[in-house]
N, C-alpha and C positions, 0 to 999 in steps of 0.2 A: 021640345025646348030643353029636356034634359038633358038629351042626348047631344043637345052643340054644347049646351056647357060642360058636359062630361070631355066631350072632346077635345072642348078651349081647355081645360085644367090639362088633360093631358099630354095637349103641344106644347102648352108651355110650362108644365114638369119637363119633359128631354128639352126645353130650350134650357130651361136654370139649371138643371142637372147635370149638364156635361163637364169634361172638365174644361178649365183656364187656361190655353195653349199658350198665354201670357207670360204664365207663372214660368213656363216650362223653358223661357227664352233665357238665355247667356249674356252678359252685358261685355260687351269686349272691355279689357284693361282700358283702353283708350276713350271709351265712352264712359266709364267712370270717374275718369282723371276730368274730362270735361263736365258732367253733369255734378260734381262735388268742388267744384272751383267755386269759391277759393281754398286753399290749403294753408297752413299755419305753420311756419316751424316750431315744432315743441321739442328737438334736440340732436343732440350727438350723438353716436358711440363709437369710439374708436376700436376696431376689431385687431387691429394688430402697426404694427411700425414694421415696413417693407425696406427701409433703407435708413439708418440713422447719420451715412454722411459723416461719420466724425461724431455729430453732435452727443450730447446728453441730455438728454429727454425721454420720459416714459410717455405710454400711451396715456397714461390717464392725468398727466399734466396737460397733454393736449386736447383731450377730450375737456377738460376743466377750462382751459383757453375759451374753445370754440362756443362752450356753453354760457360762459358769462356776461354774452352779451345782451344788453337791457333793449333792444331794436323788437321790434316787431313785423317779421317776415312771413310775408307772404306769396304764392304763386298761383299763377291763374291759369289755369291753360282753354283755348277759344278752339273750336272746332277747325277752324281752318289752316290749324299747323302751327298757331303765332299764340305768341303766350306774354304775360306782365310778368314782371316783379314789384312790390311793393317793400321798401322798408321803411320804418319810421322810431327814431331816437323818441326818447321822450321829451316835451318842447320844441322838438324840430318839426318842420314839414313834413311828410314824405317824400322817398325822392322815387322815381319809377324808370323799371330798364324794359327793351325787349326784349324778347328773345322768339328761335322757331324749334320745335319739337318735334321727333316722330317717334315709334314704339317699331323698330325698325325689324325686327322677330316675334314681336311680341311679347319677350320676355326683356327685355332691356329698352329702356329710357335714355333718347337720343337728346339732348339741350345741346341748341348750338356748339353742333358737331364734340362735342363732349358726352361720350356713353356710358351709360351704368352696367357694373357688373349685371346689375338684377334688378329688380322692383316686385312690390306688388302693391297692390291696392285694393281698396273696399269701399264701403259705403261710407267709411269715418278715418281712415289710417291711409296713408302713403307711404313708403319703405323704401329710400333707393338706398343699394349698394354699390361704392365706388372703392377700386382699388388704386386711382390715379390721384387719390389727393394728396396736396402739399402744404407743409406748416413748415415758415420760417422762425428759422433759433437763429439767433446769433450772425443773421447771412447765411446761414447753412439751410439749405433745403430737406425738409426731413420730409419721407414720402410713408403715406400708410393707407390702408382700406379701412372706410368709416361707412358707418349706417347713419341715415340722416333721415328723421323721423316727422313728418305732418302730421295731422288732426284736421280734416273738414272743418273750417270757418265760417260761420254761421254773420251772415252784415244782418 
């Protein structure tokens, strides 16, 4: 009798003992972006002004622009390529849009055919960088590359 239970402990010490080949797995960017949806905008940062056009404007009046808005935005992204947006004014409804995604290298972030410089992602942060954006002055199109900053959204 001792000898099975010596034996039962000792199959299953190397069963609990091995390692967690679980641990050891990679989460692609892309399944991150979906198992952390929803995402929160928490903000700006304008990295530079690419084209001022005439106008006059500094980066950080524009970063000041894009940031003061009281809305609450959010992005979903669904496994099969199709994603929401949520925004919501305070008092208002929300109001919701499509959109389709892909991570088409893996290191940049495709939204309806609009790509990001770069991205990253984690368990709690999303990072796109875009060097194609636009802020209008005055009718003048003023072009710069902005970092645009989420936070995992916890409903």
């Amino acid at each position: 009798m001792r000898k099975i239970l010596l034996l039962l402990s000792i199959l299953l010490l190397f069963c609990c003992s091995s390692s967690d080949d679980n641990n050891d797995l990679e989460v692609s960017k892309s399944e991150l972006l979906i198992l952390n949806s929803p995402w929160k905008l928490t903000h700006y940062e304008v990295v530079e002004i690419t084209d001022l056009n005439g106008a006059s404007v500094t980066p950080s009046e524009i970063q000041s622009s894009l940031n003061n808005s009281t809305a609450l935005r959010l992005i979903i992204f669904n496994d099969d390529g199709t994603g929401t947006t949520v925004t919501e004014y305070p008092g208002n409804d929300p109001t919701y849009g499509n959109f389709t995604w892909a991570t088409p290298n893996g290191n940049q972030l495709e939204i309806d055919q609009n790509v990001s410089d770069s991205f990253t992602v984690n368990n709690n942060e999303l990072t796109l960088t875009t060097s194609n954006a636009e802020h209008y002055e005055l009718g003048i199109t003023v072009k710069f590359t902005v970092k645009i900053y989420y936070n995992k959204h916890n409903i």
